[in-house]
MITIGU-921004 format. One record per atom (N, C-alpha, C): x, y, z; residue number from 1; atom name; residue in three letters. Coordinates in pm, whole numbers, plus 50000, padded with zeros to 5 digits. Layout:
REM MITIGU-921004
      c1      c2      c3     n   atom   res
       X       Y       Z   NUM     CA   ALA
...
REM end
This chain:
REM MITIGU-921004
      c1      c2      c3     n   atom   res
   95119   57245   85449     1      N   UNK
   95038   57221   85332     1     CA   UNK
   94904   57161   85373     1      C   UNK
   94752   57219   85316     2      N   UNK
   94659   57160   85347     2     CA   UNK
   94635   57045   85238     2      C   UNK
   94563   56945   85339     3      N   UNK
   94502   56849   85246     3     CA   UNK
   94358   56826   85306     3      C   UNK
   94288   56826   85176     4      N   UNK
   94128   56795   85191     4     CA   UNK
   94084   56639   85275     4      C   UNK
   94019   56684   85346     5      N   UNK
   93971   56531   85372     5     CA   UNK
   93812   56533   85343     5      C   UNK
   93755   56392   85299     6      N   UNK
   93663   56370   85269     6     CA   UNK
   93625   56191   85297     6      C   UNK
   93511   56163   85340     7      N   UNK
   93481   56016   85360     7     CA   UNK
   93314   56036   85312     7      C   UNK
   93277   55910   85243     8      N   UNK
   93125   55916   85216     8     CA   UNK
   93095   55820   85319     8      C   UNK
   93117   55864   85444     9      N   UNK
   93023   55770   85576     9     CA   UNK
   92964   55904   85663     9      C   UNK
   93021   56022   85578    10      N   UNK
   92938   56120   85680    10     CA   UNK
   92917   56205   85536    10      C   UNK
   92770   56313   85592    11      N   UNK
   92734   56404   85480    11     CA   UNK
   92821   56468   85391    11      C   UNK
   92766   56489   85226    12      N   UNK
   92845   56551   85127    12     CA   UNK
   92809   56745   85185    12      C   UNK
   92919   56810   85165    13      N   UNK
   92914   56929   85142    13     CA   UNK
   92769   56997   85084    13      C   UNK
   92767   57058   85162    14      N   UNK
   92592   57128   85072    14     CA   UNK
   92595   57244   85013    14      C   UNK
   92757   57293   85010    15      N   UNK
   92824   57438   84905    15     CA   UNK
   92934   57420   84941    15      C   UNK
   93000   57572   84900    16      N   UNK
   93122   57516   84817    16     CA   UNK
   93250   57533   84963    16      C   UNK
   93245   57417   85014    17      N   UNK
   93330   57430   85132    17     CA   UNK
   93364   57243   85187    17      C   UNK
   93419   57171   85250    18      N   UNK
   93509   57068   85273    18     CA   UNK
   93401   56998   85384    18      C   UNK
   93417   56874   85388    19      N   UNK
   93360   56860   85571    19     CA   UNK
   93504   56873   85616    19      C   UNK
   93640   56850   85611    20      N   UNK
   93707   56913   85681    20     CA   UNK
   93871   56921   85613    20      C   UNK
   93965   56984   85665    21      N   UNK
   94125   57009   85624    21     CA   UNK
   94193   56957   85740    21      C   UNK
   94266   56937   85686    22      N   UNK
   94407   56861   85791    22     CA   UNK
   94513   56987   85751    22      C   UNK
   94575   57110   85879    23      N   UNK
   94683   57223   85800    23     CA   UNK
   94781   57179   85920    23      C   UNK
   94886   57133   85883    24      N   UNK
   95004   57135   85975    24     CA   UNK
   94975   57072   86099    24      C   UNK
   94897   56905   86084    25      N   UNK
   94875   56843   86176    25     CA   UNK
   94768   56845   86233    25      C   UNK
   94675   56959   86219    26      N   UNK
   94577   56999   86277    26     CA   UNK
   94475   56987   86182    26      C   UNK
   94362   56892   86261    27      N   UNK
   94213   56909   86174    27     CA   UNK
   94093   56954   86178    27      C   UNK
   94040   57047   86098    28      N   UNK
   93959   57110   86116    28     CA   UNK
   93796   57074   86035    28      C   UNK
   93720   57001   86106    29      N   UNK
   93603   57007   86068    29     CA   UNK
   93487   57125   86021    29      C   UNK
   93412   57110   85922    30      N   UNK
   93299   57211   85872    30     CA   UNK
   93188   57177   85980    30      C   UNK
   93113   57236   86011    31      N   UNK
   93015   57217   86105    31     CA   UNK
   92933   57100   85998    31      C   UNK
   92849   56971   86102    32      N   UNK
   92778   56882   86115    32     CA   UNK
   92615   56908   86154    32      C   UNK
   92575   56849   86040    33      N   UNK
   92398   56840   86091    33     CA   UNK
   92361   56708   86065    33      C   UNK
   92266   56663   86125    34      N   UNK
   92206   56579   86130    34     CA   UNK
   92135   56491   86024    34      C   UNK
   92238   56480   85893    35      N   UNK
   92182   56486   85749    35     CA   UNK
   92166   56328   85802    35      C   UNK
   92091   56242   85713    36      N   UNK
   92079   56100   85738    36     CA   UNK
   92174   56033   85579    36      C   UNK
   92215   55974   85533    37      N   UNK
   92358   55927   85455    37     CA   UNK
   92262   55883   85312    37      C   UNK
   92107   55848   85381    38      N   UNK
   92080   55679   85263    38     CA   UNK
   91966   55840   85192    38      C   UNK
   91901   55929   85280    39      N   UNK
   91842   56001   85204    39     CA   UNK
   91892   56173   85164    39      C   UNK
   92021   56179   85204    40      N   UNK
   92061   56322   85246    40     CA   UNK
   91965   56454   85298    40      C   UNK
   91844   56418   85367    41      N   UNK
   91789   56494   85402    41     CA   UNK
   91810   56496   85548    41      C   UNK
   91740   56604   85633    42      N   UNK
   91792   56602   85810    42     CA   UNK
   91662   56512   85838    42      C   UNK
   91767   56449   85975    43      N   UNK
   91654   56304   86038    43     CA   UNK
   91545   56394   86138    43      C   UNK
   91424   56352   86141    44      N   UNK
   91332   56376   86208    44     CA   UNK
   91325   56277   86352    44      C   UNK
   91427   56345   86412    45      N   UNK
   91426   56245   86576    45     CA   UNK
   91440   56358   86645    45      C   UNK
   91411   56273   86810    46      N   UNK
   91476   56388   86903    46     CA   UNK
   91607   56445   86918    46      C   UNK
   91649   56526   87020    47      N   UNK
   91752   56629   87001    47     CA   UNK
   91896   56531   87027    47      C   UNK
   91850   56466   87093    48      N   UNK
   91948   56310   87151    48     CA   UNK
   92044   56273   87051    48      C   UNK
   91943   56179   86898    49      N   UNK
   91914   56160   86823    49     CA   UNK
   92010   56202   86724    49      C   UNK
   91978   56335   86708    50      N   UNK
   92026   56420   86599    50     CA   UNK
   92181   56455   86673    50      C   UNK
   92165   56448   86795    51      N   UNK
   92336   56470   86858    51     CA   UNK
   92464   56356   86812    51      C   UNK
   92348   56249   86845    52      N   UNK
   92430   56099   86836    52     CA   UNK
   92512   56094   86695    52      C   UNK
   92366   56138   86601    53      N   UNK
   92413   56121   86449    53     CA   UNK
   92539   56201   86389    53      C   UNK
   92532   56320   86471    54      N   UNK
   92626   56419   86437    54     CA   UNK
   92764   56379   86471    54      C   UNK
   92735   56330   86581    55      N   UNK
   92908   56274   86680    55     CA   UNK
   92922   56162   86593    55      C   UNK
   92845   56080   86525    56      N   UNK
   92868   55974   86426    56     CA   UNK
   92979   56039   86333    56      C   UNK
   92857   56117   86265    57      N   UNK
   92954   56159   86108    57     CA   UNK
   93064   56228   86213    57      C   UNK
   93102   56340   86249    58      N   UNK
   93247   56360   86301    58     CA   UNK
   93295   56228   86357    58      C   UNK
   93291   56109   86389    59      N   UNK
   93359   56036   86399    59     CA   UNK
   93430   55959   86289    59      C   UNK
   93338   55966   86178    60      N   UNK
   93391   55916   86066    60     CA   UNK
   93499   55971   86010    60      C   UNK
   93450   56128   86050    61      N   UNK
   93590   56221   85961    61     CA   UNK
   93720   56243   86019    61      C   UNK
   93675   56210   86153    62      N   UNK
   93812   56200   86200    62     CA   UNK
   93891   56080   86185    62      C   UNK
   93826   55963   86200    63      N   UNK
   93890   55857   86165    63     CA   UNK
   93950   55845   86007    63      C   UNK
   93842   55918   85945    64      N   UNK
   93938   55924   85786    64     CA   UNK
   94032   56030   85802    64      C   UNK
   94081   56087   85899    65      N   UNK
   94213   56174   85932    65     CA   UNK
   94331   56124   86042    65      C   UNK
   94269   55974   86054    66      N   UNK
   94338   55926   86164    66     CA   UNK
   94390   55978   86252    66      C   UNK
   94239   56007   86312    67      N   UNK
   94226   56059   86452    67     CA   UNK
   94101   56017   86542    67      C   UNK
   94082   56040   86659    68      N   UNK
   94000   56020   86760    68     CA   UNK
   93908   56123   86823    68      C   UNK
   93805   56111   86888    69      N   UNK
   93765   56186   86975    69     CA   UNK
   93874   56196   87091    69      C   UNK
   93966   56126   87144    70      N   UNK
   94084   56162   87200    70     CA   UNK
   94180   56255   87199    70      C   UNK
   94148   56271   87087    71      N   UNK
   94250   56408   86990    71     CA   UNK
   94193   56523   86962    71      C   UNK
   94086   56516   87045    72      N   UNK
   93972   56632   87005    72     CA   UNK
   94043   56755   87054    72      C   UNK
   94049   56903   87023    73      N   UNK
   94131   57014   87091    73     CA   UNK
   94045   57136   87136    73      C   UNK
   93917   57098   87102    74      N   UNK
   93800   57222   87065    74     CA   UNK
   93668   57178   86982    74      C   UNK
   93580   57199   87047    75      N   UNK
   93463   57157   87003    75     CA   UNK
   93404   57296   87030    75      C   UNK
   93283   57316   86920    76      N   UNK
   93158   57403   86893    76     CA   UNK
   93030   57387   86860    76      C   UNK
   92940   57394   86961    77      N   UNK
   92819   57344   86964    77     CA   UNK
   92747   57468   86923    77      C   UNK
   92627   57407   86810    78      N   UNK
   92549   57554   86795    78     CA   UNK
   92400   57477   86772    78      C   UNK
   92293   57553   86885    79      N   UNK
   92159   57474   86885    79     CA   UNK
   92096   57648   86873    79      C   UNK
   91950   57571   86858    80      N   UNK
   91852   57674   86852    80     CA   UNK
   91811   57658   86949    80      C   UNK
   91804   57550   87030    81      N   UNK
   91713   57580   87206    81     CA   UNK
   91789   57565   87287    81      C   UNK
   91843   57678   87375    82      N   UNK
   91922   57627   87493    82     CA   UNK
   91899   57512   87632    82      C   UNK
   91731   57526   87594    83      N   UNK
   91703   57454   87692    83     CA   UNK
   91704   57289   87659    83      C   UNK
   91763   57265   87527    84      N   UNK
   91839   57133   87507    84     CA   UNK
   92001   57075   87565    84      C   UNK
   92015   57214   87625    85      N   UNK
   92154   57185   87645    85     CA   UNK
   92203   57036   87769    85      C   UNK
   92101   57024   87821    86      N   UNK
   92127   56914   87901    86     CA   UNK
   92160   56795   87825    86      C   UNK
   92058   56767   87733    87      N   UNK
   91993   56632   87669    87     CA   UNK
   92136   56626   87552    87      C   UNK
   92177   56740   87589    88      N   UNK
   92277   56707   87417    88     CA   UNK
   92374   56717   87487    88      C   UNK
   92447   56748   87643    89      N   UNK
   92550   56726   87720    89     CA   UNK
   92526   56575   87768    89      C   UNK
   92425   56494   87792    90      N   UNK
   92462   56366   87815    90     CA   UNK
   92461   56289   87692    90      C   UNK
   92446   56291   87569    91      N   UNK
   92472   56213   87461    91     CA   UNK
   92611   56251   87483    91      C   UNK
   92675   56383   87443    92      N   UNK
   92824   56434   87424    92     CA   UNK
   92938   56369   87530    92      C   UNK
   92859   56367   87678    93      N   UNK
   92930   56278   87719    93     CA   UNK
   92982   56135   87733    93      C   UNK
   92916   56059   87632    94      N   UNK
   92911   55960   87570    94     CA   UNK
   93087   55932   87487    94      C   UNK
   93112   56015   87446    95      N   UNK
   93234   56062   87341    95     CA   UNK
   93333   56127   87423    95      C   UNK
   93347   56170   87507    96      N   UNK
   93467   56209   87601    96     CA   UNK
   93512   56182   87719    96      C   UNK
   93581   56143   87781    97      N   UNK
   93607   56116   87893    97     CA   UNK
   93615   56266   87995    97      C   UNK
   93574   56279   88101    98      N   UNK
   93586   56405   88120    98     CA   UNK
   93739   56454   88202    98      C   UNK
   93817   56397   88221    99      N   UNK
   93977   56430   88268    99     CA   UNK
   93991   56450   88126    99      C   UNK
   93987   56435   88001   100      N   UNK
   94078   56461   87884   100     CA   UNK
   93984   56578   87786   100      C   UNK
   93852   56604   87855   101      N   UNK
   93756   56657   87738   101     CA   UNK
   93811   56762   87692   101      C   UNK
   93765   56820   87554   102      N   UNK
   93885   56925   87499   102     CA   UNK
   93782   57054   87549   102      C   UNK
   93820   57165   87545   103      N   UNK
   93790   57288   87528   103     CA   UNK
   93643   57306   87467   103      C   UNK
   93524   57369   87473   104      N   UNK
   93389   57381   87393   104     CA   UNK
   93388   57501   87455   104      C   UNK
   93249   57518   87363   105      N   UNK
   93134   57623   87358   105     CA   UNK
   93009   57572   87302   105      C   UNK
   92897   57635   87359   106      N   UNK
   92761   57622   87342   106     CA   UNK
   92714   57729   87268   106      C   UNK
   92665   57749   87203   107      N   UNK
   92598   57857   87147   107     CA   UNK
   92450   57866   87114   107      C   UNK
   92386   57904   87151   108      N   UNK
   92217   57927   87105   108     CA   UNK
   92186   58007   86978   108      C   UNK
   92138   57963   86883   109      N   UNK
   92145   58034   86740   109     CA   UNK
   92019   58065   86683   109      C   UNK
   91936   58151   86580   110      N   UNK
   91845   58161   86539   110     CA   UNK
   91798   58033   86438   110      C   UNK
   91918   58026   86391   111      N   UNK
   91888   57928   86259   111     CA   UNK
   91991   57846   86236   111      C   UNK
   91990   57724   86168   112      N   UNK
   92065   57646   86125   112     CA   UNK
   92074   57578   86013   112      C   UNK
   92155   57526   85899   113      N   UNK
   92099   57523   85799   113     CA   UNK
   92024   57362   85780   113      C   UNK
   91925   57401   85740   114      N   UNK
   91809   57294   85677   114     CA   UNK
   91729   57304   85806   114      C   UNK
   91724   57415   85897   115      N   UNK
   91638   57418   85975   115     CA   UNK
   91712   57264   86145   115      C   UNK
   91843   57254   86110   116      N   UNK
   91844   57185   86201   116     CA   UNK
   91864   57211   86366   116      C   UNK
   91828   57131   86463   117      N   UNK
   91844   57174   86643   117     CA   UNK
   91969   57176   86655   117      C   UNK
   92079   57144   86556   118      N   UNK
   92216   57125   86659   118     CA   UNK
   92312   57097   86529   118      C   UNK
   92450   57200   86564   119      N   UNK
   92538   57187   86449   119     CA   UNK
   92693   57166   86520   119      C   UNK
   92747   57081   86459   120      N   UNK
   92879   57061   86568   120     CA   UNK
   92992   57031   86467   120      C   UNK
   93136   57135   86497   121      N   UNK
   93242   57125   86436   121     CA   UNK
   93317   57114   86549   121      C   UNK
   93484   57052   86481   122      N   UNK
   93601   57041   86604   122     CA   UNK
   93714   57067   86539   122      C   UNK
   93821   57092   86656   123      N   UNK
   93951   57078   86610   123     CA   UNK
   94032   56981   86674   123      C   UNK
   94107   56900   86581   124      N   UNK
   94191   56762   86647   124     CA   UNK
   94302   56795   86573   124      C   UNK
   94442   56696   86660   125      N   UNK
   94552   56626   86629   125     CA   UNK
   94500   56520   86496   125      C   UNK
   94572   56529   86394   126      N   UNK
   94548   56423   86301   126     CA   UNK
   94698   56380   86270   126      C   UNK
   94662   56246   86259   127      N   UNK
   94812   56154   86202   127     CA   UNK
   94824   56093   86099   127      C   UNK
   94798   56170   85993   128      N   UNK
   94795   56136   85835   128     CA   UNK
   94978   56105   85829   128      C   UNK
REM end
């Protein structure tokens, strides 16, 4: 059985879809942008920045699924400049240990919505 999860410490939905579901243990995040909480618009920082904020709000949602970046199973990175990929692999490594890091992908994209550099969803163990 799915259950919705939702926390107001990370962005509201911007259509008609979840920031994430918990189905049979497993949680699945909506992709993350860089919305800022106090104005819901995207923050005007560097790519760093906008990484940090993102691994924020997924931290929130996982913790409102009682779970961890520990429990992470799959991560999906989607930027518009590849040649950020460094700058947004050492924030990311910030959040994982690398003997346990889960599974990713990078992706280079045309667009993102609200025009943002970097969009990030995961899949975790949750212990609701």
């Amino acid at each position: 059985m799915k259950k919705i999860i939702f926390t107001e410490n990370a962005p509201k939905p911007i259509g008609p879809y979840n920031q994430a579901v918990v189905n049979n243990g497993i949680l699945y995040t909506s992709g993350q942008i860089a919305i800022e909480l106090d104005s819901d618009k995207l923050t005007n920082a560097s790519i760093e920045d906008e990484t940090r904020l993102v691994m924020q709000h997924l931290s929130e949602i996982l913790k409102t699924a009682g779970s961890s970046f520990s429990e992470v199973i799959k991560v999906s990175i989607f930027i518009k400049n590849m040649n950020d990929f460094s700058k947004i692999n050492a924030v990311y490594a910030d959040y994982f240990d690398e003997e346990n890091a889960p599974a990713r992908e990078t992706i280079e994209v045309a667009r993102l919505p609200k025009n943002a550099n970097i969009e990030i969803s995961l899949i975790a163990n949750a212990n609701l």
